[in-house]
Biopython code that builds the backbone (N, CA, C, O; Angstrom):
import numpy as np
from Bio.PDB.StructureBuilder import StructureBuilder

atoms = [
    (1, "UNK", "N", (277.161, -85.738, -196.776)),
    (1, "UNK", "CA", (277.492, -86.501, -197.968)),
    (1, "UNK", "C", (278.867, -87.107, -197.785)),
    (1, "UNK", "O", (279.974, -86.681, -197.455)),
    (2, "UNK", "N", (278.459, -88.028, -198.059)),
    (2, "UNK", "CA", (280.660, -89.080, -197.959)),
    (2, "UNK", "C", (280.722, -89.967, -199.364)),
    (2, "UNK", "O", (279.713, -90.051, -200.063)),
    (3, "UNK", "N", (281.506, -90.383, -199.600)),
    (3, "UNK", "CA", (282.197, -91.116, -200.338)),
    (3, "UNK", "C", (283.457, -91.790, -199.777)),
    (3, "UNK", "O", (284.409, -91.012, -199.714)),
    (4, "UNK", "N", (283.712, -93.068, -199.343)),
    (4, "UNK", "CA", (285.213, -93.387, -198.619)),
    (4, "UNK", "C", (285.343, -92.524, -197.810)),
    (4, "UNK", "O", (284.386, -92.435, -197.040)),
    (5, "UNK", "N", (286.355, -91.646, -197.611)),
    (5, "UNK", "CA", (287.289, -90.865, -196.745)),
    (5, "UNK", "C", (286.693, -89.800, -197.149)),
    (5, "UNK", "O", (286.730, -89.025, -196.193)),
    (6, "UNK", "N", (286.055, -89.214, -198.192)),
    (6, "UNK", "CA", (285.930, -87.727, -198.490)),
    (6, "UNK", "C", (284.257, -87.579, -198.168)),
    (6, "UNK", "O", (283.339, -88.301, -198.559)),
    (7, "UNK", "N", (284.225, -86.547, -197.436)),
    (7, "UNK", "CA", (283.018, -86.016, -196.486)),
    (7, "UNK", "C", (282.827, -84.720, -197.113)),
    (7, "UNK", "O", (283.797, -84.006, -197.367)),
    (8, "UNK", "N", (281.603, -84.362, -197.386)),
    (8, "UNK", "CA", (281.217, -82.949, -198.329)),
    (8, "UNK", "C", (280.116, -82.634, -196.966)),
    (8, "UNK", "O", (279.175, -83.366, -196.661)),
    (9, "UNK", "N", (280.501, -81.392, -196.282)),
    (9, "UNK", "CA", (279.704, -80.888, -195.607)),
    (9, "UNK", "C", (278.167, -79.933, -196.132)),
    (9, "UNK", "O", (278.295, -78.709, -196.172)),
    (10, "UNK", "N", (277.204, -80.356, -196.395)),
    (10, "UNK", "CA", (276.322, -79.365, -196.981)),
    (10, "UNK", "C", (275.964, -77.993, -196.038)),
    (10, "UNK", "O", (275.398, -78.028, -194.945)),
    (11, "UNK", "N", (276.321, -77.085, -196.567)),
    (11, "UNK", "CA", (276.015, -75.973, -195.543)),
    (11, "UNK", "C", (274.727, -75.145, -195.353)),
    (11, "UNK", "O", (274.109, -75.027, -196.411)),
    (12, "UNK", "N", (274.160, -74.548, -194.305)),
    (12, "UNK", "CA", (272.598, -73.963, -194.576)),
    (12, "UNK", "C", (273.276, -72.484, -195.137)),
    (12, "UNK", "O", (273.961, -71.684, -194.499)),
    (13, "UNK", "N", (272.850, -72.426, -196.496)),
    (13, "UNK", "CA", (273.452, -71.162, -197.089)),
    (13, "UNK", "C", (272.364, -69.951, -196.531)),
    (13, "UNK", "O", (272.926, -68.856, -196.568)),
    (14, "UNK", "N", (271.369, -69.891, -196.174)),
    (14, "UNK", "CA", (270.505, -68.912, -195.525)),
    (14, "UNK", "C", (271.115, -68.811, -194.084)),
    (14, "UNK", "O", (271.078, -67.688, -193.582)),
    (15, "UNK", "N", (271.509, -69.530, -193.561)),
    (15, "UNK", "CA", (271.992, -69.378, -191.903)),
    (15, "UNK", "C", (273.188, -68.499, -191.665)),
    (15, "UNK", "O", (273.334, -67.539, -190.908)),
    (16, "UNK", "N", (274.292, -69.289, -192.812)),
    (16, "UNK", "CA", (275.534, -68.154, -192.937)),
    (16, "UNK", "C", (275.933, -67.182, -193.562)),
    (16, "UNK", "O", (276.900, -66.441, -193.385)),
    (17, "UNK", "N", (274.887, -67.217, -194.557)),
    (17, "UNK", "CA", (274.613, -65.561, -195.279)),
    (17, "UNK", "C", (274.020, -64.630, -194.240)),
    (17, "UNK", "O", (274.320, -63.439, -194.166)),
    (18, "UNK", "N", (273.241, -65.186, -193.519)),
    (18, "UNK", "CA", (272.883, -63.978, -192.540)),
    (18, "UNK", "C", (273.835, -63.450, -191.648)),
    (18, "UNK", "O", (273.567, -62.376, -191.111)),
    (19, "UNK", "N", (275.082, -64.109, -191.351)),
    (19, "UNK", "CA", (275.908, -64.065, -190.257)),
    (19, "UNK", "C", (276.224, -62.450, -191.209)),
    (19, "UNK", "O", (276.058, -62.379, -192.427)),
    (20, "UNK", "N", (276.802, -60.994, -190.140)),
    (20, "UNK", "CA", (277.186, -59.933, -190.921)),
    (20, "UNK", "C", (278.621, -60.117, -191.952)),
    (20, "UNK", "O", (278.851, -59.815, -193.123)),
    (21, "UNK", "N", (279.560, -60.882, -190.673)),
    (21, "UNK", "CA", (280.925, -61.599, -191.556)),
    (21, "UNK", "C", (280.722, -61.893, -192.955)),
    (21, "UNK", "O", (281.116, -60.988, -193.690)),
    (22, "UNK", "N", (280.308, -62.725, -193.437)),
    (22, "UNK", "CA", (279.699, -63.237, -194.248)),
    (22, "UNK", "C", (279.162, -62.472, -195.368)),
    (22, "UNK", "O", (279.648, -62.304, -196.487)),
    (23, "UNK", "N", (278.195, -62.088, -194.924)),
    (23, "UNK", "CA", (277.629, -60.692, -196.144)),
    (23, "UNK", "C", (278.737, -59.829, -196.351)),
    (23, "UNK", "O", (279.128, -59.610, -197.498)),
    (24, "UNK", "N", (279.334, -59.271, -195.272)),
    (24, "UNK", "CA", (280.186, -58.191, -195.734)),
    (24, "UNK", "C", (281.506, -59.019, -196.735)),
    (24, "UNK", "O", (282.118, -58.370, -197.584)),
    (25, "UNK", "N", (281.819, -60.577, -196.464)),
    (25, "UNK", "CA", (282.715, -60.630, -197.537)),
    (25, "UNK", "C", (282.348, -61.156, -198.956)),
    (25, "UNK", "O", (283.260, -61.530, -199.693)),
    (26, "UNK", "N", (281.142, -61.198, -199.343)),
    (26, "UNK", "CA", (280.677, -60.895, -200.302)),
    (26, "UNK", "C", (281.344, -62.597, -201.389)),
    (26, "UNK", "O", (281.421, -62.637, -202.617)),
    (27, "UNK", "N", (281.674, -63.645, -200.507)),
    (27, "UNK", "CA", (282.001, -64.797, -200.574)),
    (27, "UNK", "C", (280.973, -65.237, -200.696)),
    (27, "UNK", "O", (280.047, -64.633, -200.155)),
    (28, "UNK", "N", (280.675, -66.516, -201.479)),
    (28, "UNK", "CA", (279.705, -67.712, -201.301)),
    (28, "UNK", "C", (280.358, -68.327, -199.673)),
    (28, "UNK", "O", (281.476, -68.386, -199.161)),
    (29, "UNK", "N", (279.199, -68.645, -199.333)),
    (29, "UNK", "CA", (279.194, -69.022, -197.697)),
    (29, "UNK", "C", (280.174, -70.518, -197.534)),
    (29, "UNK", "O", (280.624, -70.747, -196.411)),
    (30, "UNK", "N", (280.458, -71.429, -198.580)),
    (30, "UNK", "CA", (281.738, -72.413, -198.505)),
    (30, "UNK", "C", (282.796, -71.649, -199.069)),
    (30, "UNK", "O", (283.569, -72.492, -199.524)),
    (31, "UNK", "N", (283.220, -70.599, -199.272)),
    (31, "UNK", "CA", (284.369, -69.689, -199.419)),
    (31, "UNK", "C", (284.993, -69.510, -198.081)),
    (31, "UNK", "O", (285.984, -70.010, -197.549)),
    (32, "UNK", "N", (283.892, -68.430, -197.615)),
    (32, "UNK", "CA", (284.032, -67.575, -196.565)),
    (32, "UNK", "C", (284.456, -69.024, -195.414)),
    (32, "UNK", "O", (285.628, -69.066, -195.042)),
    (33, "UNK", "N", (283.731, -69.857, -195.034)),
    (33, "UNK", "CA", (283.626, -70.799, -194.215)),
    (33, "UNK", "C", (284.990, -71.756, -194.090)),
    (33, "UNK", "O", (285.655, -72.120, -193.120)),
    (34, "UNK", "N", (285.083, -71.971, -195.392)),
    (34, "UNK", "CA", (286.645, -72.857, -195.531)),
    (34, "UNK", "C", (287.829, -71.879, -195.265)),
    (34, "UNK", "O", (288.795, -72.303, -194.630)),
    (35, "UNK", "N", (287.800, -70.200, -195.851)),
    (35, "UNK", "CA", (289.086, -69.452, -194.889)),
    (35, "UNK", "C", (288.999, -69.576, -193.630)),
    (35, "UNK", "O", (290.028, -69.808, -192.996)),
    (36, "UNK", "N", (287.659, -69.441, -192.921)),
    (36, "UNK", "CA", (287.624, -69.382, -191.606)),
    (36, "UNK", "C", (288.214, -71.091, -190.931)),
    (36, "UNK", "O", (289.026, -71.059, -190.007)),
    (37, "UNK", "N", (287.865, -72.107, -191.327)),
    (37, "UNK", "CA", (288.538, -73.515, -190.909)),
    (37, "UNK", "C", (289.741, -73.147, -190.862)),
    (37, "UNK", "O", (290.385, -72.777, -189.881)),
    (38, "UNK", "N", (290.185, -73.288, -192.375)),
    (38, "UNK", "CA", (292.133, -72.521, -192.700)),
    (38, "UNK", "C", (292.763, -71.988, -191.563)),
    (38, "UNK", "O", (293.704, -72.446, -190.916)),
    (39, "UNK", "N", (292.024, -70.814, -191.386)),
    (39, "UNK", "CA", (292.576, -69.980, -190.251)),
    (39, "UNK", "C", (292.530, -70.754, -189.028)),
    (39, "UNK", "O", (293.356, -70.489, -188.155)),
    (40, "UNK", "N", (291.753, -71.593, -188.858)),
    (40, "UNK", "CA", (291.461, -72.338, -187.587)),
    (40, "UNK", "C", (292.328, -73.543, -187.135)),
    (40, "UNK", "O", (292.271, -74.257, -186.133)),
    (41, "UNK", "N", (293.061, -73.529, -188.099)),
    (41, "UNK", "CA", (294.117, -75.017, -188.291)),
    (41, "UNK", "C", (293.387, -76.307, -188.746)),
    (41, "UNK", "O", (293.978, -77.330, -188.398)),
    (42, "UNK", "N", (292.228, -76.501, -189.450)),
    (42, "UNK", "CA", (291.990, -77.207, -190.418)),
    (42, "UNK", "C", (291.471, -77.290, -191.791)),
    (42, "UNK", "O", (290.426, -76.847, -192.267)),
    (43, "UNK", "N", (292.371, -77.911, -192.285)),
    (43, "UNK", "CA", (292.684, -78.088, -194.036)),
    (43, "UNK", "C", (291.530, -78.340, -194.816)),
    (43, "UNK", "O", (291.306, -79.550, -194.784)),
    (44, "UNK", "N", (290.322, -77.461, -195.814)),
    (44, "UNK", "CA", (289.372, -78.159, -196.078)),
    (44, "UNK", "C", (289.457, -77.492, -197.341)),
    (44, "UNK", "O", (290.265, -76.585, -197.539)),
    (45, "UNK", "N", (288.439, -78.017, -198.430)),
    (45, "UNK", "CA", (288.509, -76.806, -199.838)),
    (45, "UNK", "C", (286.902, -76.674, -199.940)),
    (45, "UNK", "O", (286.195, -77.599, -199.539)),
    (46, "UNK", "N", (286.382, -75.577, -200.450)),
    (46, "UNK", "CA", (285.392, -75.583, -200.667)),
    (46, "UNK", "C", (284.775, -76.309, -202.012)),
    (46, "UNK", "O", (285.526, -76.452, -202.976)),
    (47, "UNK", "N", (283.692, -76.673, -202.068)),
    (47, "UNK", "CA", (283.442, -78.080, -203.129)),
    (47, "UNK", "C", (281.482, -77.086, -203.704)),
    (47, "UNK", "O", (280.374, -77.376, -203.253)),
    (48, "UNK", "N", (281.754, -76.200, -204.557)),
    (48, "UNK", "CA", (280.750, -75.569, -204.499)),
    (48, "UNK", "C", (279.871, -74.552, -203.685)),
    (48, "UNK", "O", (280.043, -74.557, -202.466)),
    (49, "UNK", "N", (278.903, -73.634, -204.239)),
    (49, "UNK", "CA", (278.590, -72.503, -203.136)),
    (49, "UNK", "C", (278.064, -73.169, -201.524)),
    (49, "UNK", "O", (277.833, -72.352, -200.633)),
    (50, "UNK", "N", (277.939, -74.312, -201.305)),
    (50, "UNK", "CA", (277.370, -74.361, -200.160)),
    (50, "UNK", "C", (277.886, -75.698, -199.808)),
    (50, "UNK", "O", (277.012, -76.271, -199.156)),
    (51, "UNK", "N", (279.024, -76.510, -199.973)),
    (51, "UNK", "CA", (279.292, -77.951, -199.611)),
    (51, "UNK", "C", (281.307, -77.029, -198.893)),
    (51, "UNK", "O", (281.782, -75.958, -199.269)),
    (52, "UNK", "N", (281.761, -77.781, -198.119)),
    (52, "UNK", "CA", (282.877, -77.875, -197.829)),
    (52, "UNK", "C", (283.162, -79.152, -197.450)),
    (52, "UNK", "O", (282.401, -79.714, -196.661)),
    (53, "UNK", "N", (284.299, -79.809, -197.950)),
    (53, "UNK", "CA", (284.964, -81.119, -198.404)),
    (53, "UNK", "C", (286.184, -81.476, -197.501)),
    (53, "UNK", "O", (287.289, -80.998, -197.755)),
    (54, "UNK", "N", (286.020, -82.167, -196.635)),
    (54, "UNK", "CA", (287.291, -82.919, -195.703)),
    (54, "UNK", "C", (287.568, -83.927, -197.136)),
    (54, "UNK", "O", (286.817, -84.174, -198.080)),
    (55, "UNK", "N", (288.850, -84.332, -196.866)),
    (55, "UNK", "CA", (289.520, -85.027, -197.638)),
    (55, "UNK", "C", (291.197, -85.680, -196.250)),
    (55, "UNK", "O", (292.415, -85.526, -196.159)),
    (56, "UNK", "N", (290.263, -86.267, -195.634)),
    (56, "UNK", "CA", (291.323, -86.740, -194.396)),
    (56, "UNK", "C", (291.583, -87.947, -195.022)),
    (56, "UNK", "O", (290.800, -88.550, -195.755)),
    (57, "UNK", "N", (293.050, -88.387, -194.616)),
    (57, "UNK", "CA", (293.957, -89.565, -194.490)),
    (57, "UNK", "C", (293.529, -90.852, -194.394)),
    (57, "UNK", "O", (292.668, -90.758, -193.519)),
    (58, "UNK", "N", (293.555, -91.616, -194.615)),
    (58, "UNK", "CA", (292.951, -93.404, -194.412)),
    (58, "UNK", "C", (293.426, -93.821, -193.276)),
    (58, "UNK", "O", (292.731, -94.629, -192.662)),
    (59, "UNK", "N", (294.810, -93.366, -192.647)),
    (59, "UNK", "CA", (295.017, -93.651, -191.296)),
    (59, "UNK", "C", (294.822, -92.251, -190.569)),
    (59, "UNK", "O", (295.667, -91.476, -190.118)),
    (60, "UNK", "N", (293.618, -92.186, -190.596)),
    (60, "UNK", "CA", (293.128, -90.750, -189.298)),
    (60, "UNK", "C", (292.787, -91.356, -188.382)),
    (60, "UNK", "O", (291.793, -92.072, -188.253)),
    (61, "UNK", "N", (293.816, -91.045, -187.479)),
    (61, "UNK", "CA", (293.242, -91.426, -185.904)),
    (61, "UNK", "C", (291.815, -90.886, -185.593)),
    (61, "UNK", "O", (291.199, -90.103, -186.316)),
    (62, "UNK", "N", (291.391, -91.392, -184.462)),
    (62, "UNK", "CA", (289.955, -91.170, -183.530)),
    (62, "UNK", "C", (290.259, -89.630, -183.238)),
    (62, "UNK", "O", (289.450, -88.773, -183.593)),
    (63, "UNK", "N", (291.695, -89.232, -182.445)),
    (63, "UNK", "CA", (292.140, -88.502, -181.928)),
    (63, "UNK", "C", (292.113, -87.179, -182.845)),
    (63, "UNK", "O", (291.943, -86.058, -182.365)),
    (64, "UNK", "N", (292.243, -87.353, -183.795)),
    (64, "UNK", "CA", (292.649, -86.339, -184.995)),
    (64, "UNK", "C", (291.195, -85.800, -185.655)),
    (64, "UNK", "O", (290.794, -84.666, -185.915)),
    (65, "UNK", "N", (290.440, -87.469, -185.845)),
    (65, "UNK", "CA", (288.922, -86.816, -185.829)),
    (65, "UNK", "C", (288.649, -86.059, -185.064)),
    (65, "UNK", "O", (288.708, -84.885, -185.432)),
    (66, "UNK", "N", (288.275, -86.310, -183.823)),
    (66, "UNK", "CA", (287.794, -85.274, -182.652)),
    (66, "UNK", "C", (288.419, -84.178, -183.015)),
    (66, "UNK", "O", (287.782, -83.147, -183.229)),
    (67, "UNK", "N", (289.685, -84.235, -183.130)),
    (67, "UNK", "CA", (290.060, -82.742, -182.572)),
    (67, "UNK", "C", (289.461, -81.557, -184.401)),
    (67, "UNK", "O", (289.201, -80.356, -184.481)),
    (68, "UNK", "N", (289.469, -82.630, -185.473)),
    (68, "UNK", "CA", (288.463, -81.625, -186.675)),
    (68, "UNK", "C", (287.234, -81.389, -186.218)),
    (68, "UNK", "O", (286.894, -80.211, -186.329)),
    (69, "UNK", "N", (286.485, -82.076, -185.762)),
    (69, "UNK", "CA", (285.095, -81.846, -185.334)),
    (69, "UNK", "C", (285.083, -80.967, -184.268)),
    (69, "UNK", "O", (284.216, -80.094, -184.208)),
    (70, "UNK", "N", (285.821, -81.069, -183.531)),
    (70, "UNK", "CA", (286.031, -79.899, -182.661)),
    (70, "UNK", "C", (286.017, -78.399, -183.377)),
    (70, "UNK", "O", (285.073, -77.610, -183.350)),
    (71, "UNK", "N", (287.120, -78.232, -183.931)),
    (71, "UNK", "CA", (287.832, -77.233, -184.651)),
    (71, "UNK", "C", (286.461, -76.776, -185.845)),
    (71, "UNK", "O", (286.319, -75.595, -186.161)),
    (72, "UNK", "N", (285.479, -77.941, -186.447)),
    (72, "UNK", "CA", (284.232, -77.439, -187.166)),
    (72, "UNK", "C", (283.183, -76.938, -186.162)),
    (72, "UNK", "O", (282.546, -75.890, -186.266)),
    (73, "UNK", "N", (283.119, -77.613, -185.426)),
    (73, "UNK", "CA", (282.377, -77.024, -184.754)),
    (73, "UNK", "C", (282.461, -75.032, -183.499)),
    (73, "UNK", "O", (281.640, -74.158, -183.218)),
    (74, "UNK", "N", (283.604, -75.229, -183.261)),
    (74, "UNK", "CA", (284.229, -73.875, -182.667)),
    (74, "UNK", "C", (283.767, -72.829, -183.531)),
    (74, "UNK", "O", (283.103, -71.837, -183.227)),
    (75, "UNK", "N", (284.242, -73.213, -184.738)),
    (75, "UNK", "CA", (284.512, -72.378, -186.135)),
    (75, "UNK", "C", (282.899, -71.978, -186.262)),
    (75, "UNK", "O", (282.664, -70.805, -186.552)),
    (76, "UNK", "N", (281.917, -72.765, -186.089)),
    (76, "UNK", "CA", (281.063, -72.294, -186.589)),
    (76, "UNK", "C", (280.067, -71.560, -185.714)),
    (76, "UNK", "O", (279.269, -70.682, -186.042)),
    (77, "UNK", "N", (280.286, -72.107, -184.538)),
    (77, "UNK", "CA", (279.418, -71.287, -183.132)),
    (77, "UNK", "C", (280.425, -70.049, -182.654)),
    (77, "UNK", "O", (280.680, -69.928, -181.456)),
    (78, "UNK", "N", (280.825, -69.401, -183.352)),
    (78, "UNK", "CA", (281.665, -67.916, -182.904)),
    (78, "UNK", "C", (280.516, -66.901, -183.113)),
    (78, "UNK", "O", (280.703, -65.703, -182.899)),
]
sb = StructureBuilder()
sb.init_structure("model")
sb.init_model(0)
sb.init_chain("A")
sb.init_seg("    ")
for serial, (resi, resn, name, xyz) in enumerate(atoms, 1):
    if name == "N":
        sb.init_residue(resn, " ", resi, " ")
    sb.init_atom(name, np.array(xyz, "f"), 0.0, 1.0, " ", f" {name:<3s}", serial, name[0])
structure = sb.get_structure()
């Protein structure tokens, strides 16, 4: 989901509820998911139980993309 600059990630809430992390923190799965980005060095808020929300800059480099998509993606294949 996007709007302009702001990107709402929809998340599979059955995929990361199963993860044990997850269950044991007893978080809605865009809770748990957006500390884990945080911790990861990128800035996101959670936007409901299952959406997480980039809200990047109008001048975001290519460079800066990659390196979030990177950093979403790491984050989520652990």
């Amino acid at each position: 989901r996007a709007f302009g600059m702001m990107i709402g990630f929809e998340l599979d809430e059955t995929r990361l509820n199963a993860l044990p992390a997850v269950a044991e923190s007893g978080k809605p799965a865009s809770i748990w998911l957006a500390a884990q980005l945080i911790d990861d060095g990128l800035l996101v808020v959670p936007a409901g139980p299952k959406v997480v929300r980039w809200l990047p800059p109008m001048n975001l480099t290519q460079a800066q993309a990659s390196e979030a998509l990177h950093i979403f993606h790491h984050t989520l294949n652990r």
